[in-house]
C-alpha positions as CSV (number, residue, x, y, z in Angstrom):
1,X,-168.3,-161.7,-33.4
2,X,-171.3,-162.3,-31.0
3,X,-174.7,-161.3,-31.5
4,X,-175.9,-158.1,-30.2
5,X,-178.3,-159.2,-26.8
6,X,-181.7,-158.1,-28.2
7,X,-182.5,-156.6,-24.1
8,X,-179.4,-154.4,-23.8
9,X,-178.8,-153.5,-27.8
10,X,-175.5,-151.7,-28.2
11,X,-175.6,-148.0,-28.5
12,X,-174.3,-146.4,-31.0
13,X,-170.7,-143.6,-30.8
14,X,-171.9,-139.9,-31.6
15,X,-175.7,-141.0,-31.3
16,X,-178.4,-138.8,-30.6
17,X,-179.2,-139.3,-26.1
18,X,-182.8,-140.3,-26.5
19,X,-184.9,-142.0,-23.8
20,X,-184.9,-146.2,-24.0
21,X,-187.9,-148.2,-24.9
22,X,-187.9,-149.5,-21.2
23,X,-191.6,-151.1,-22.2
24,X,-191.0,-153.0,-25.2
25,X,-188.0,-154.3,-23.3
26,X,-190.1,-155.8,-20.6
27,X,-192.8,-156.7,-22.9
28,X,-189.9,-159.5,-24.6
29,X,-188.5,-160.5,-21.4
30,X,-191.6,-161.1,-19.3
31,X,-193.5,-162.8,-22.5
32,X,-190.2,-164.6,-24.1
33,X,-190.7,-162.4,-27.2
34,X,-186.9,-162.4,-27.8
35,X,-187.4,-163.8,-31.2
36,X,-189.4,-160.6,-32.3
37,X,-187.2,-158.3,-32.0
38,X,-184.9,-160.5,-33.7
39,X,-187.1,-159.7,-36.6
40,X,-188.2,-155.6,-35.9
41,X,-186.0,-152.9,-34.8
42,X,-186.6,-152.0,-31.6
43,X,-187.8,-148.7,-31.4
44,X,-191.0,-148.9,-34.2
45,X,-192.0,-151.9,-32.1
46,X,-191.9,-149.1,-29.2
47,X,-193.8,-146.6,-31.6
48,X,-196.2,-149.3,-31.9
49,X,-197.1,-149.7,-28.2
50,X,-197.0,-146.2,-27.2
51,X,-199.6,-145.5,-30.8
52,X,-202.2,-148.9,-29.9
53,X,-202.2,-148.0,-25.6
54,X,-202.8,-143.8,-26.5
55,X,-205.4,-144.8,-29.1
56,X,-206.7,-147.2,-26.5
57,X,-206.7,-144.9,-23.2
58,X,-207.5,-141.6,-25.5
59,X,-210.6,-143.5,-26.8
60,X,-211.8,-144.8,-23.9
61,X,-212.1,-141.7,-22.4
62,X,-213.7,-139.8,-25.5
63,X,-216.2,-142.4,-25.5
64,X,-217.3,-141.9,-21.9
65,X,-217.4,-138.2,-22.7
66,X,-220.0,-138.8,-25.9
67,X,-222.0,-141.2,-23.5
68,X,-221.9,-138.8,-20.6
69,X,-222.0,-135.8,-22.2
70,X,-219.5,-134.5,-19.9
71,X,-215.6,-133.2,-20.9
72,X,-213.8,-136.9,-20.1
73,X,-211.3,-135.7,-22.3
74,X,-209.7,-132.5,-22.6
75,X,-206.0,-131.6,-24.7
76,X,-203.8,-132.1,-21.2
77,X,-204.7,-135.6,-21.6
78,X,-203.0,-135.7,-24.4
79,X,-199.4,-135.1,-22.7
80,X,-200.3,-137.3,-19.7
81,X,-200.6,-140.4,-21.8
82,X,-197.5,-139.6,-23.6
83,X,-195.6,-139.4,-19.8
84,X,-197.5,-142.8,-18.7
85,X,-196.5,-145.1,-22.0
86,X,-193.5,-143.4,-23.5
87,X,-191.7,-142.6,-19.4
88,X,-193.6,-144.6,-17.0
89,X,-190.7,-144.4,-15.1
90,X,-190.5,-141.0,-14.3
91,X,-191.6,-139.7,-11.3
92,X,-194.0,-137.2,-13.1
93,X,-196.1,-140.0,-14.4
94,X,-196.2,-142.2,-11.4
95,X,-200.4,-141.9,-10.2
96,X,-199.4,-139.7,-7.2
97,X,-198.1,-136.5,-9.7
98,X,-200.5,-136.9,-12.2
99,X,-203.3,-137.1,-10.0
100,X,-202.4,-134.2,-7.8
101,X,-201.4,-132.5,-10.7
102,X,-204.2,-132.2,-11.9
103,X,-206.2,-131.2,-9.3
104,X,-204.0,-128.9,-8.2
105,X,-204.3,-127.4,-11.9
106,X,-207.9,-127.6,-11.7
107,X,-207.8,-125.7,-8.4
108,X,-206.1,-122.8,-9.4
109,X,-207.7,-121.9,-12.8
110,X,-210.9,-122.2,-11.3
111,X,-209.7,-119.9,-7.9
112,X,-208.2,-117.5,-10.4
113,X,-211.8,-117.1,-12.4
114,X,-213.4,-116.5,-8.9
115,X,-210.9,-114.2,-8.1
116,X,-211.2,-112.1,-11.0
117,X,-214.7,-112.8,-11.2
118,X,-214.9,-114.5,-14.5
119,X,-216.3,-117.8,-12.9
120,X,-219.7,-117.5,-15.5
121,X,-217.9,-115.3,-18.5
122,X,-217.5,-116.9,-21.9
123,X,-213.8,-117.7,-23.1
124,X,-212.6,-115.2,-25.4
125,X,-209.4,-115.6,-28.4
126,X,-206.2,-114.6,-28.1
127,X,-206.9,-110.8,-29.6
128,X,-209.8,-110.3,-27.6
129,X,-209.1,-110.8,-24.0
130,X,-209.4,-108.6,-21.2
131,X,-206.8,-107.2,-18.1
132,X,-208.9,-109.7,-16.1
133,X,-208.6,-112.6,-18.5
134,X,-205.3,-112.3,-18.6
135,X,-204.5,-111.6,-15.0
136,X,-206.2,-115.0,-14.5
137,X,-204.2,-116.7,-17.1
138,X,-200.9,-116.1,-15.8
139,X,-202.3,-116.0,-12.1
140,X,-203.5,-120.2,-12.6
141,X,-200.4,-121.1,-14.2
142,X,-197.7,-119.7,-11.8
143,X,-199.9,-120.8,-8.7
144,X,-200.2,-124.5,-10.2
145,X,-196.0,-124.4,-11.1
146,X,-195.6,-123.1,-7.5
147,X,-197.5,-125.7,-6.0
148,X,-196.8,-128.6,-7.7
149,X,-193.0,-127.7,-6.1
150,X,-194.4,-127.4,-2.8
151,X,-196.1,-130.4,-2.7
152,X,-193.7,-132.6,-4.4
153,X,-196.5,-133.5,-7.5
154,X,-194.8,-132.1,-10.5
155,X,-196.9,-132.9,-13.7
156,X,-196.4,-130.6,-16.3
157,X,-199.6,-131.1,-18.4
158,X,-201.2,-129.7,-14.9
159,X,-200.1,-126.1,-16.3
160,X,-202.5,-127.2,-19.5
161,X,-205.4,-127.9,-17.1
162,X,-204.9,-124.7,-14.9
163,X,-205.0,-122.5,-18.8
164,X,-208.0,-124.6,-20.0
165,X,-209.8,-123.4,-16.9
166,X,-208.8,-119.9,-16.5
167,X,-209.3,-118.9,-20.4
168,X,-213.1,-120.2,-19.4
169,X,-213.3,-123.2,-21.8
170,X,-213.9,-125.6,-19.1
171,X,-215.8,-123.8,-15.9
172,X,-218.9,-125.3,-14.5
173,X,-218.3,-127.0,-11.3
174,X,-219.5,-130.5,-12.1
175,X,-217.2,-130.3,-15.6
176,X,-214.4,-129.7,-13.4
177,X,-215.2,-132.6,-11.5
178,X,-215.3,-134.8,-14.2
179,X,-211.9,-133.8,-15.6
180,X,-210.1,-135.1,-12.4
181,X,-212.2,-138.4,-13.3
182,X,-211.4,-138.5,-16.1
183,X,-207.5,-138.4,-14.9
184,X,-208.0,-140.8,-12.5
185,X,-209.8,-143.5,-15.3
186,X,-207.0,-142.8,-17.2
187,X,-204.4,-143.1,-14.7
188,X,-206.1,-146.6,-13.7
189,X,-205.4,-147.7,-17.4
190,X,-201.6,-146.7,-17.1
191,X,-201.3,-149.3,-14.3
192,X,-203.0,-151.8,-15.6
193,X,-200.9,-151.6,-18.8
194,X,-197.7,-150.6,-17.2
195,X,-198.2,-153.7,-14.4
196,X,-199.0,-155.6,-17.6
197,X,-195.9,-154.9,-19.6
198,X,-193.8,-156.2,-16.3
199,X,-192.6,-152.5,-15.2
200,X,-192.6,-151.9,-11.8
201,X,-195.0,-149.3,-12.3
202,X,-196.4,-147.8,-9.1
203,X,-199.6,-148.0,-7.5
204,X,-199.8,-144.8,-5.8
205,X,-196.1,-143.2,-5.4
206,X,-192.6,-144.2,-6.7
207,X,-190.1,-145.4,-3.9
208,X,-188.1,-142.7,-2.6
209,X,-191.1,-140.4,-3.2
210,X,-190.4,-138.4,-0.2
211,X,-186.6,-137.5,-1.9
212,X,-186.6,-133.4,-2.6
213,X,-186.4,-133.9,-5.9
214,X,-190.3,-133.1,-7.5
């Protein structure tokens, strides 16, 4: 009986369709790491890399936010680093999506407070909010799902953005400004790692970008 190859491990009948740890794969082939997952199973060692690279990218950011006083991080990070470590290859977390995403989310909670003028109005809880508030709410999230089809930059954490901004937790114009940085260092820090790890991990755009799937 042969040994089961440690890069294509067999899968087993009547398992659960889960996605495959694409990274910790290239990890071992690109650093001749064979031998260690001779010793671990395969997916804790994927666990492991997705836990040390969003403790690494969350903290990074979080640190710049203390040092800047500014709102570097924000909970639609949160999903963005799971797309960018656990399905880099997923045209949602290629740089292009995530960065357009997000700006597209940051533009349309922000137009829906000036529509409704709420731009300067505190954010209120769930029991307390107003026809406005609310018109504003579902306004940012349907334009940001509409025009992340249009423009081919589906990100889905974008809808998180575009409800941060339109319930009023995140609306001076400077702080929006720094949550797109704060995107963009974070999307730098996908590439590095991803480029690192051997994946083919885009710079900008997957190949086939332009295809009408978003």
């Amino acid at each position: 009986m042969q040994n089961p190859d440690p890069k294509n491990p067999p899968k087993p009948q009547g398992s659960l369709i889960l996605l495959e740890p694409e990274v910790t794969r290239k990890l071992v082939q690109k650093y001749h790491l064979t031998h260690f997952l001779g010793r671990f199973p395969e997916r804790p060692v994927w666990a492991a890399f997705m836990f040390v690279n969003g403790f690494i990218s969350i903290g990074l950011l979080a640190l710049t936010a203390k040092i800047t006083r500014t709102p570097f991080i924000f909970p639609s990070l949160g999903p963005t680093a799971f797309l960018f470590f656990f399905s880099p290859a997923s045209p949602t977390a290629s740089p292009r999506h995530t960065i357009l995403g997000h700006a597209i989310g940051i533009a349309c909670g922000y137009g829906a407070l000036l529509l409704f003028g709420l731009a300067g109005a505190p954010a209120q809880g769930p029991g307390e909010m107003v026809t406005p508030r609310i018109l504003a709410a579902t306004l940012s999230l349907a334009g940001t799902g509409a025009l992340m089809i249009l423009l081919r930059a589906a990100h889905p954490p974008a809808g998180a953005t575009a409800l941060i901004i339109s319930l009023g937790f995140i609306t001076r114009p400077t702080h929006l400004l720094a949550l797109e940085a704060a995107v963009i260092l974070m999307t730098l820090q996908a590439i590095a790692i991803n480029r690192l790890a051997g994946l083919d991990y885009p710079l900008w755009a997957k190949r086939h970008d332009e295809s009408p799937s978003p």
